[in-house]
VEXLOLUM-330228 format. One record per atom (N, C-alpha, C): z, y, x; residue in three letters. Coordinates in steps of 0.1 Angstrom, whole numbers, padded with zeros to 4 digits, always signed. Atoms other than C-alpha are relative to their C-alpha. Example, Ala and Ser with C-alpha at 12.3 -4.5 7.8 and 13.67 -1.06 7.14 Angstrom:
<nodes>
+0000-0012+0009Ala/+0078-0045+0123Ala/+0000+0012+0009Ala/+0000-0011-0009Ser/+0071-0011+0137Ser/+0008+0011-0008Ser/
</nodes>
This chain:
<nodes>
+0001+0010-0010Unk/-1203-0352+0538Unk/-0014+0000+0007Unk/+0018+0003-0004Unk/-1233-0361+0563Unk/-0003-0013-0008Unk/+0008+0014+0007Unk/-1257-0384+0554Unk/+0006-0008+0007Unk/-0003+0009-0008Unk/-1241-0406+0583Unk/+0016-0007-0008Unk/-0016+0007+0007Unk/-1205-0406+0565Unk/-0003-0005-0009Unk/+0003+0004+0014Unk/-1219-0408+0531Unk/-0007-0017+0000Unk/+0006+0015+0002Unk/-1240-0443+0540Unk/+0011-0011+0005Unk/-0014+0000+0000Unk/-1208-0451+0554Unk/+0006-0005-0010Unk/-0007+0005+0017Unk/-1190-0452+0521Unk/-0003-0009-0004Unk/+0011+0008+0007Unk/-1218-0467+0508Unk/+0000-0014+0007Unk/-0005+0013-0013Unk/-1216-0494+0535Unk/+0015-0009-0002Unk/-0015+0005+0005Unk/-1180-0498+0525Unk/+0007-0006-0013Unk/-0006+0007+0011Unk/-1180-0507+0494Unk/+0004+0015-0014Unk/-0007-0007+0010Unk/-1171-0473+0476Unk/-0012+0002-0014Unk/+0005+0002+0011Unk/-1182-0467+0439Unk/-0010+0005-0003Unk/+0011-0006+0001Unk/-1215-0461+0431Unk/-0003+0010-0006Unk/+0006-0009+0009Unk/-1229-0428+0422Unk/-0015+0005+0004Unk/+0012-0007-0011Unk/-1262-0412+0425Unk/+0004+0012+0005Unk/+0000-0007-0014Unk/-1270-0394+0449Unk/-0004+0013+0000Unk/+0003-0015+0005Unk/-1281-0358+0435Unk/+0011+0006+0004Unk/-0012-0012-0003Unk/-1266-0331+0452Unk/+0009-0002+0012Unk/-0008+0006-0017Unk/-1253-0351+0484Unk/-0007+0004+0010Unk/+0005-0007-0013Unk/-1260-0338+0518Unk/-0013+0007+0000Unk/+0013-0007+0002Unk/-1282-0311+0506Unk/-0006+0005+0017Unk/+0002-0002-0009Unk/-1306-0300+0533Unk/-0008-0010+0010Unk/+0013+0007-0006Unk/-1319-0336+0542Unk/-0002-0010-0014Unk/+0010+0007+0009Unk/-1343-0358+0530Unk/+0007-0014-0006Unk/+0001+0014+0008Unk/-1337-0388+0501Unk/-0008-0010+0002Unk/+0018+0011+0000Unk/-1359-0419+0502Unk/+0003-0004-0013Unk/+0002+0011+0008Unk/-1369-0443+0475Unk/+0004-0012+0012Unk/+0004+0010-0009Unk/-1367-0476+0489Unk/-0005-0012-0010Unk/+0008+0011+0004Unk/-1389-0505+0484Unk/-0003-0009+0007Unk/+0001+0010-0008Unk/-1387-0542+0500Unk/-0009-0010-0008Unk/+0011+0012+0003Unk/-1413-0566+0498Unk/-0002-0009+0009Unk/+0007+0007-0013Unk/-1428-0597+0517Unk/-0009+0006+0005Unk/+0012-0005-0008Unk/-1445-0594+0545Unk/-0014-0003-0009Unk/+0012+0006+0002Unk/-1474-0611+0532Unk/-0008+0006-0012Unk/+0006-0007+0012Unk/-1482-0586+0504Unk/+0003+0017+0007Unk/-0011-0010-0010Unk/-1462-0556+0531Unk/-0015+0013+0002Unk/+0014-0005+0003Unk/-1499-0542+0535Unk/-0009+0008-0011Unk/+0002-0006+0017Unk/-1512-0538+0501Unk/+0008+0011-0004Unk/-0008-0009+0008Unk/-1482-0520+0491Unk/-0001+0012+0008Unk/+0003-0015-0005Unk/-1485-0496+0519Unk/-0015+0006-0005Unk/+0013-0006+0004Unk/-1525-0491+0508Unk/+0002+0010-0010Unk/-0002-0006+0014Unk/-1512-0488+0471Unk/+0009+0015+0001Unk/-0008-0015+0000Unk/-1488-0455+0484Unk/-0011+0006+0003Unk/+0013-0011-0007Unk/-1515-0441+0505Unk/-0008-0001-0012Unk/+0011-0001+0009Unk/-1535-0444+0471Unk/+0006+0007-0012Unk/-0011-0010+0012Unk/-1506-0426+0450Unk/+0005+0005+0010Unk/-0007-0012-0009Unk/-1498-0401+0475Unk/+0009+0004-0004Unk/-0013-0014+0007Unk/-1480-0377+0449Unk/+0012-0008-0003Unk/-0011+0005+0002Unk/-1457-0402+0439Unk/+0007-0013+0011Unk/-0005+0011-0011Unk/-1454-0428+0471Unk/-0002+0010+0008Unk/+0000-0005-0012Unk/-1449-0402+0502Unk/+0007-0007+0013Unk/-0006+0008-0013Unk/-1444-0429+0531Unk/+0005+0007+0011Unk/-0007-0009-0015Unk/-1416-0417+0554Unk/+0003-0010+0012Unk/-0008+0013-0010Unk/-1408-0452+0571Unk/-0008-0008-0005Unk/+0004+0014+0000Unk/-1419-0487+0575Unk/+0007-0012+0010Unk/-0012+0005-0009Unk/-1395-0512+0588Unk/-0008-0015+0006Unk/+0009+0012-0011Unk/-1408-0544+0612Unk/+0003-0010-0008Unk/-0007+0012+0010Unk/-1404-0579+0590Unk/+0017-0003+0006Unk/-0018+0002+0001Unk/-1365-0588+0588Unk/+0006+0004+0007Unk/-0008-0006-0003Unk/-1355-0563+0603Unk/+0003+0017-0009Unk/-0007-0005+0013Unk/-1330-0541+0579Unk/+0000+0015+0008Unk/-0001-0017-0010Unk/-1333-0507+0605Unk/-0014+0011-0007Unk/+0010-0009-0003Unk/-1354-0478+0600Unk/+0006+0012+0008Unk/-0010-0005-0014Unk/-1343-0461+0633Unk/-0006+0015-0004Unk/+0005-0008-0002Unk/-1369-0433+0625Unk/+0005+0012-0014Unk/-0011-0005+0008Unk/-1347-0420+0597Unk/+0015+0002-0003Unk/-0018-0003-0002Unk/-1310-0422+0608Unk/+0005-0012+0012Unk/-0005+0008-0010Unk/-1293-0438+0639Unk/+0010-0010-0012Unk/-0004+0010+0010Unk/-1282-0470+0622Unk/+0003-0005-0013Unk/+0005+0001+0014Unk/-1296-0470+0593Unk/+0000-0016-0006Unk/+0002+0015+0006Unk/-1291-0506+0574Unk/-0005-0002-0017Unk/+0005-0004+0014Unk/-1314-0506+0544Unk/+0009-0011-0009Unk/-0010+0009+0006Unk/-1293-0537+0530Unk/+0013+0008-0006Unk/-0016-0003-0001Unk/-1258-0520+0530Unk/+0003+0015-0007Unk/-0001-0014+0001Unk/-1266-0481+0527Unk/-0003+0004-0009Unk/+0002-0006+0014Unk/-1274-0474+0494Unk/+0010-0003-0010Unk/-0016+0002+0014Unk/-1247-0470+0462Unk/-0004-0016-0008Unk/+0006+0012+0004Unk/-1270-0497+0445Unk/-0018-0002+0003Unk/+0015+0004-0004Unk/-1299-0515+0444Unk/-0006-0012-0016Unk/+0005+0010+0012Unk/-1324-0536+0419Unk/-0008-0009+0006Unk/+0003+0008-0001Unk/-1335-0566+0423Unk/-0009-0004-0012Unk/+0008+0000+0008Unk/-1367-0580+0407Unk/-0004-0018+0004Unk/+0005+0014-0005Unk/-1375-0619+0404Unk/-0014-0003-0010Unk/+0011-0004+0014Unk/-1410-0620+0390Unk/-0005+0010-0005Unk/+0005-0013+0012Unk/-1419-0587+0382Unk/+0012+0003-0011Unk/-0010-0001+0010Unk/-1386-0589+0359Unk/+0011+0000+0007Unk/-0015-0002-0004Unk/-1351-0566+0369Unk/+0006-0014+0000Unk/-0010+0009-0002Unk/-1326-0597+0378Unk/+0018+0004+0001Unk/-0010+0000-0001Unk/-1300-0581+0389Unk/+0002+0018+0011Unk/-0001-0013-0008Unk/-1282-0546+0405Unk/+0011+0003+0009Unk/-0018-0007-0006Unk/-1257-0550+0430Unk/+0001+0010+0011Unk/-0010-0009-0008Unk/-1240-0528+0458Unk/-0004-0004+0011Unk/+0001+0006-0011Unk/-1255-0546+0489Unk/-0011-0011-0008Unk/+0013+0005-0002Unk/-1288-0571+0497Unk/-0001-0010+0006Unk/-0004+0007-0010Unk/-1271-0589+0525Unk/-0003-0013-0003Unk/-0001+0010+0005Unk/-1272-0622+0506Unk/-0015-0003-0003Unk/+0015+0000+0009Unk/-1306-0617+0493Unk/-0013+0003+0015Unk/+0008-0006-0011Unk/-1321-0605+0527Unk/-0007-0016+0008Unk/+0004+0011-0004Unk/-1349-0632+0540Unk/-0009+0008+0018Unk/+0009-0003-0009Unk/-1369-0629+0574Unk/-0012+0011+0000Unk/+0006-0007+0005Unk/-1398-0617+0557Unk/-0003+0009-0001Unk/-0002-0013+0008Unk/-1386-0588+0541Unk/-0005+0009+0009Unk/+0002-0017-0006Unk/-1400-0554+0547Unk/+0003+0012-0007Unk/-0003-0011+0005Unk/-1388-0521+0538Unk/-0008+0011-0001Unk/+0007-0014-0001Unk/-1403-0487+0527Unk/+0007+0011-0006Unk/-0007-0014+0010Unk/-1387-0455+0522Unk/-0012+0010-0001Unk/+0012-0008+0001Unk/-1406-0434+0505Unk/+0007+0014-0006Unk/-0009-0016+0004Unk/-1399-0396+0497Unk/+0004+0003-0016Unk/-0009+0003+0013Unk/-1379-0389+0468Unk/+0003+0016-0004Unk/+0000-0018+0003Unk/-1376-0352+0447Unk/+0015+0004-0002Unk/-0012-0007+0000Unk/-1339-0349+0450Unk/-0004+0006+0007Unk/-0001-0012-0013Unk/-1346-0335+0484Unk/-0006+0014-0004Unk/+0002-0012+0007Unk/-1362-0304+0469Unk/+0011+0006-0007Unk/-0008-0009+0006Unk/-1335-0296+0448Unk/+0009+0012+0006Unk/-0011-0010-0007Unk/-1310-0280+0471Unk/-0012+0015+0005Unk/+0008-0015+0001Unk/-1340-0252+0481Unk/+0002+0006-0018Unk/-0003-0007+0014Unk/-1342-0248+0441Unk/+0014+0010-0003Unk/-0012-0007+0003Unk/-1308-0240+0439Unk/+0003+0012+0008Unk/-0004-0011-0009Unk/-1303-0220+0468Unk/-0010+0011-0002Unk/+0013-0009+0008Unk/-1336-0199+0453Unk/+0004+0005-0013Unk/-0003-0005+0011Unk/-1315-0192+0424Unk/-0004-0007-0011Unk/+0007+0009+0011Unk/-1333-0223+0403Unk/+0014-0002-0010Unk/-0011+0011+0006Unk/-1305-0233+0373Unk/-0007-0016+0001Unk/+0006+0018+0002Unk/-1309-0272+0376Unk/+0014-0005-0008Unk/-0010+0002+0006Unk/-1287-0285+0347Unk/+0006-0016+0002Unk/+0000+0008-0002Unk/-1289-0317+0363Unk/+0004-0003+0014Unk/-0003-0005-0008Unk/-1279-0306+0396Unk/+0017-0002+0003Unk/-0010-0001-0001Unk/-1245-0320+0401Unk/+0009-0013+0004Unk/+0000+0012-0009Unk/-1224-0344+0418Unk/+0006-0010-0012Unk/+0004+0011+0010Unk/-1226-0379+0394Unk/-0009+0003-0010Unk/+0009+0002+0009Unk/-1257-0364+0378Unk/-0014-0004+0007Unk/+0014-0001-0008Unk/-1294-0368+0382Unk/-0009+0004-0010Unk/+0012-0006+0002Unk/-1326-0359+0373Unk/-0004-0009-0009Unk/+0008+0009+0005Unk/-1347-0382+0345Unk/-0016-0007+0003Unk/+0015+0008+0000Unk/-1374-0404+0346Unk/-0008-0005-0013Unk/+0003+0003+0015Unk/-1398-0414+0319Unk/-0016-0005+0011Unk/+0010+0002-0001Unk/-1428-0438+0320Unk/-0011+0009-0006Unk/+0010-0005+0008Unk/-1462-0421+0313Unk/-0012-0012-0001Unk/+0011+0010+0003Unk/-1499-0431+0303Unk/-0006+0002+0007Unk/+0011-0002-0011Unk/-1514-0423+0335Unk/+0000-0012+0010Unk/-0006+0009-0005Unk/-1522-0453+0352Unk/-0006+0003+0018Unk/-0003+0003-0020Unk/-1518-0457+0392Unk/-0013-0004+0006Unk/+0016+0005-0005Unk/-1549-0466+0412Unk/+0005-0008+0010Unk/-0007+0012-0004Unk/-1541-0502+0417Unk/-0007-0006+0015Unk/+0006+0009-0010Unk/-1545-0521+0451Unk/+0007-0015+0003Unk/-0004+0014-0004Unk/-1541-0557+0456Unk/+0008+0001-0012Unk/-0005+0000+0017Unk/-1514-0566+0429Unk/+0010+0005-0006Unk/-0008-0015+0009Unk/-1499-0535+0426Unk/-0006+0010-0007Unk/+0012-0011+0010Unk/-1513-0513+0397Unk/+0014+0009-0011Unk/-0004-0007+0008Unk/-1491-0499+0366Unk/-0001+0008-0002Unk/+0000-0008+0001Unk/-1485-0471+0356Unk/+0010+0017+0005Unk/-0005-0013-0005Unk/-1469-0434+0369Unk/+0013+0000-0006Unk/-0013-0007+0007Unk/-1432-0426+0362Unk/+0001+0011+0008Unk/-0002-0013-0001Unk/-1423-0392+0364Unk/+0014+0009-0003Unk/-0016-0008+0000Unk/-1389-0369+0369Unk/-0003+0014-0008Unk/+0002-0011+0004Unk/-1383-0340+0345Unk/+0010+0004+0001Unk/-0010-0010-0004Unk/-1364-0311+0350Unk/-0001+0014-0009Unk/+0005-0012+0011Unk/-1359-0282+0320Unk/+0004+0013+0011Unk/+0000-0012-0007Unk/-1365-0252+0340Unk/-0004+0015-0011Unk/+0005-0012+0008Unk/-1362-0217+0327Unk/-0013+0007+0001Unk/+0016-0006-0004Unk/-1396-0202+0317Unk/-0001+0009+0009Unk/+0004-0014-0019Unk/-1392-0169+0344Unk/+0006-0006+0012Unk/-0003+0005-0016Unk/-1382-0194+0371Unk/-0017-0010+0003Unk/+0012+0013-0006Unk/-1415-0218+0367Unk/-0006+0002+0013Unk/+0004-0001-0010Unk/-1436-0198+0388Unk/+0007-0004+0015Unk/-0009+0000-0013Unk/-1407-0201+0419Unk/+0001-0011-0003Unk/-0005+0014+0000Unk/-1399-0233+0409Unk/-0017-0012+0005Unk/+0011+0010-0007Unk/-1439-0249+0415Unk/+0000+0006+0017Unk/+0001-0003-0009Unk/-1442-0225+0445Unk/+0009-0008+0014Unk/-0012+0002-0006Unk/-1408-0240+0462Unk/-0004-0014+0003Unk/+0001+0016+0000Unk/-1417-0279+0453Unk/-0015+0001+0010Unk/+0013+0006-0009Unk/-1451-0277+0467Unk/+0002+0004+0014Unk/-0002-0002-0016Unk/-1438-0267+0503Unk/+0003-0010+0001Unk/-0011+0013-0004Unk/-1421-0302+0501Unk/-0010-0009-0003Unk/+0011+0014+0007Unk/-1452-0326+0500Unk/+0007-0013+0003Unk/-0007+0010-0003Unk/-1427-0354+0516Unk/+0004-0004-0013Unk/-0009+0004+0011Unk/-1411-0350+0484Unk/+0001-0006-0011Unk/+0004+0000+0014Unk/-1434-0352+0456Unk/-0011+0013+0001Unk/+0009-0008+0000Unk/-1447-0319+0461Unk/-0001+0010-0010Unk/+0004-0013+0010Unk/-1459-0293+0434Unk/+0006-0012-0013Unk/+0004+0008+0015Unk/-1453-0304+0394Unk/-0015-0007-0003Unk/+0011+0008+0003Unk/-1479-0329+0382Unk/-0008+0007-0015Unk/+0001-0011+0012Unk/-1473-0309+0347Unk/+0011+0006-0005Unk/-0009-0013+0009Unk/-1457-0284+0328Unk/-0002+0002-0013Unk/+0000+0000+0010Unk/-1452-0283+0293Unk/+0004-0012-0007Unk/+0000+0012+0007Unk/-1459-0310+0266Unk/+0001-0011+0007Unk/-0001+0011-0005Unk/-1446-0344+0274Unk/-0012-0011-0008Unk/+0011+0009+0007Unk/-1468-0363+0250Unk/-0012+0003+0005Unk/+0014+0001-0006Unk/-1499-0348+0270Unk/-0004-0012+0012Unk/-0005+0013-0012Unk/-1487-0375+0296Unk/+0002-0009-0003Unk/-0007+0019+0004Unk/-1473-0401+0275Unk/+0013+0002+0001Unk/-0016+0001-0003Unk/-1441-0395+0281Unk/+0007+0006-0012Unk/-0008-0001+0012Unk/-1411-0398+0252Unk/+0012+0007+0004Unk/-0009-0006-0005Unk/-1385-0376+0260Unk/+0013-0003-0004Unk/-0007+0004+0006Unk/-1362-0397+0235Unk/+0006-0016+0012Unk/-0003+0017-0006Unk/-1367-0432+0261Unk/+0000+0008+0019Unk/-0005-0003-0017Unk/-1354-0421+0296Unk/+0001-0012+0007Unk/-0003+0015+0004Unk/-1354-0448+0316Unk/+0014-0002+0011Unk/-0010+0001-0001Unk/-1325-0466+0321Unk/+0011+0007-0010Unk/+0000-0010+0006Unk/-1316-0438+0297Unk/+0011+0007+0006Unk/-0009-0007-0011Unk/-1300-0419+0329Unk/-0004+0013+0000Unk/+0002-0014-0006Unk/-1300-0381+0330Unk/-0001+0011-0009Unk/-0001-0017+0014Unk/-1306-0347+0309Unk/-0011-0002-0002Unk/+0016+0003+0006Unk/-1335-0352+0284Unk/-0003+0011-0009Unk/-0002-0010+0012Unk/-1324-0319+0261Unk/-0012+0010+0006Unk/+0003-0013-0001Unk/-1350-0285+0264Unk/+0005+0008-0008Unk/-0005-0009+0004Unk/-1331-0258+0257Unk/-0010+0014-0006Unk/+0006-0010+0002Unk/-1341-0224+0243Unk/-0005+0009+0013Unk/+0007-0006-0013Unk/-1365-0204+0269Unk/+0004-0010+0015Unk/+0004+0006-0015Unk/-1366-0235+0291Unk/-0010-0012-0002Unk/+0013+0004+0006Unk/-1398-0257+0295Unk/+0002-0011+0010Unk/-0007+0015-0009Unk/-1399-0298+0307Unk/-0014+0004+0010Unk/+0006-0001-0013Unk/-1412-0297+0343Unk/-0002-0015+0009Unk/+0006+0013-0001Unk/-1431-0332+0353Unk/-0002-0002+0017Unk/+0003-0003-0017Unk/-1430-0341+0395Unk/-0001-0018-0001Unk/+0000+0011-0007Unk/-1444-0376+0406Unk/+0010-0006+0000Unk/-0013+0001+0000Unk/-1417-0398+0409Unk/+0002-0014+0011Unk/-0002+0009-0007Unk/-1411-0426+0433Unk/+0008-0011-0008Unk/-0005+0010+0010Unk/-1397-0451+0403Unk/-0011-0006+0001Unk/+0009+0004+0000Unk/-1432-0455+0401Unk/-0009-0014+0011Unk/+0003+0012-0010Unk/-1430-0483+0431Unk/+0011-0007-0007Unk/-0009+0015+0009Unk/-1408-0505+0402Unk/-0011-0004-0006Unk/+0010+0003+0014Unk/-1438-0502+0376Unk/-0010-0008+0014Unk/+0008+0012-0013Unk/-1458-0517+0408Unk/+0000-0010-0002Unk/-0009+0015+0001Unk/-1435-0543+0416Unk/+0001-0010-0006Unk/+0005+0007+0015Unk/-1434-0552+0381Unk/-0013-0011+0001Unk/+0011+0002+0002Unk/-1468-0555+0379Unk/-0007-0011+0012Unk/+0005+0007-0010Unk/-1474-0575+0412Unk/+0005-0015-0006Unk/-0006+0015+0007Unk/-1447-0606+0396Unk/+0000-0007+0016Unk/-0003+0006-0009Unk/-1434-0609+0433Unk/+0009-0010-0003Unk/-0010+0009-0004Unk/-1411-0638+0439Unk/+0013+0006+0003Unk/-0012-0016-0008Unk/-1387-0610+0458Unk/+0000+0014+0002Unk/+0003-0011-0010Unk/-1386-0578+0460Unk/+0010+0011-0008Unk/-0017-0010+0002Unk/-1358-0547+0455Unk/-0002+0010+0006Unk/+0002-0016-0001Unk/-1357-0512+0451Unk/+0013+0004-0001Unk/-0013-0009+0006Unk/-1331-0487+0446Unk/+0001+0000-0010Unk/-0001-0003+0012Unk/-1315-0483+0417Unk/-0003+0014-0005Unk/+0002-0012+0000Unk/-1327-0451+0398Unk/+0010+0009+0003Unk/-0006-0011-0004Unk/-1308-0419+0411Unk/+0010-0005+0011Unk/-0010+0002-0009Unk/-1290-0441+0438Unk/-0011-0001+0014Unk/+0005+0002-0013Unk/-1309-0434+0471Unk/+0007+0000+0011Unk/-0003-0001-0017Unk/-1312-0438+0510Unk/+0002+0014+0002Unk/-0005-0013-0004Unk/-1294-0405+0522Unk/-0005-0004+0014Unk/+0008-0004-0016Unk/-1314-0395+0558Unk/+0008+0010+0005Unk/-0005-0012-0009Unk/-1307-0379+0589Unk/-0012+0010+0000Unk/+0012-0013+0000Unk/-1342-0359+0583Unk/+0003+0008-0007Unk/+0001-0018+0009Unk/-1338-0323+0577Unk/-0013+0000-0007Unk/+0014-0005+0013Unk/-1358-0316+0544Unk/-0004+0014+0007Unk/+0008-0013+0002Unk/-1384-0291+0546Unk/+0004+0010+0001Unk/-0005-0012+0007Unk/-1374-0258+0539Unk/-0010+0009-0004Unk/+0008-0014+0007Unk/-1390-0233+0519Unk/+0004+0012+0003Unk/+0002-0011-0009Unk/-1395-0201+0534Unk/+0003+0011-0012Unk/-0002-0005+0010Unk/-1379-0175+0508Unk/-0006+0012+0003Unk/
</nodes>
């Protein structure tokens, strides 16, 4: 389906799944709503985590549009789910925002590393996570964020077990896609990072390394929850992990 049908669905009520593997070819967001009155800061705090905040949008206070990523785009409505944080502390994850949506509010999509996948694959990458109701993992690390205003925590990060004679093709491929994420952050050992490959979070996704394949570490756009967290807004709501904003932007493409 397009991204236009698929938010659609999503719009309508149908059952949530992520979003890995849906309308390969364009771009995923993150999304991230906050008050205006903090709306600032948080954009600082991406521009100061590049690799893992790549601002694609910025939406006007209470208004639910970002026109500059799909003709009628409703950040409220169009995602499978969503998380809500009261305090710095998940509340709750429903299907729609509508209820929850104040004047205020502002939105940010930010770039998100499904969109790379579909080049991987079409490059011959195996992605064992690659498939429709799967996704990719996340895992907090110990690297911490370079905090502005009262957003700080720390980095979460998406891994992906890639076969060792694909690595090389596989960083060359991601780093065409700086919207996305970009190149790997690391390669190899998880504990050089902090990261437990036992605590996924949410414990959503493939956490196994197989024989001759090696964990592959990419920025991650979760890392505007550990923010969030850490700010102990009053309001504010993200996507749920693996459930993003599907775009009318054609992803990147890597040049084979």
């Amino acid at each position: 389906m397009t991204p236009t049908q698929l938010r659609a669905r999503f719009r309508a009520g149908a059952e949530p799944v992520p979003t890995g593997s849906m309308a390969p070819g364009f771009a995923q967001a993150n999304l991230a709503i906050v008050p205006g009155n903090v709306a600032d800061d948080l954009e600082a705090f991406m521009a100061a985590n590049r690799a893992a905040c790549p601002l694609l949008a910025r939406s006007r206070p209470g208004d639910p549009a970002l026109a500059e990523l799909g003709e009628g785009i409703d950040v409220r409505v169009d995602l499978p789910r969503y998380r809500v944080f009261r305090d710095g502390v998940p509340a709750q994850m429903p299907t729609d925002i509508v209820d929850l949506w104040r004047d205020d509010l502002v939105a940010f999509a930010v770039g998100c590393s499904l969109t790379f996948e579909a080049d991987l694959v079409a490059a011959g990458v195996a992605l064992r996570c690659h498939a429709p109701g799967k996704t990719c993992s996340a895992f907090d690390t110990a690297i911490p964020n370079t905090a502005v205003g009262p957003f700080g925590g720390n980095l979460v990060v998406s891994m992906r077990a890639i076969a060792d004679d694909q690595l090389d093709l596989v960083c060359r491929i991601t780093r065409a896609h700086p919207q996305s994420h970009g190149a790997p952050i690391h390669v190899g050992d998880p504990a050089a990072i902090g990261v437990d490959l036992d605590k996924p979070i949410d414990g959503i996704g493939l956490t196994d390394i197989g024989p001759g394949e090696t964990a592959v570490f990419w920025a991650c756009g979760v890392t505007l929850e550990r923010a969030i967290a850490s700010a102990r807004l009053d309001l504010a709501i993200t996507h749920a992990p693996g459930h993003m904003l599907v775009t009318d932007r054609r992803a990147r493409r890597w040049e084979h």
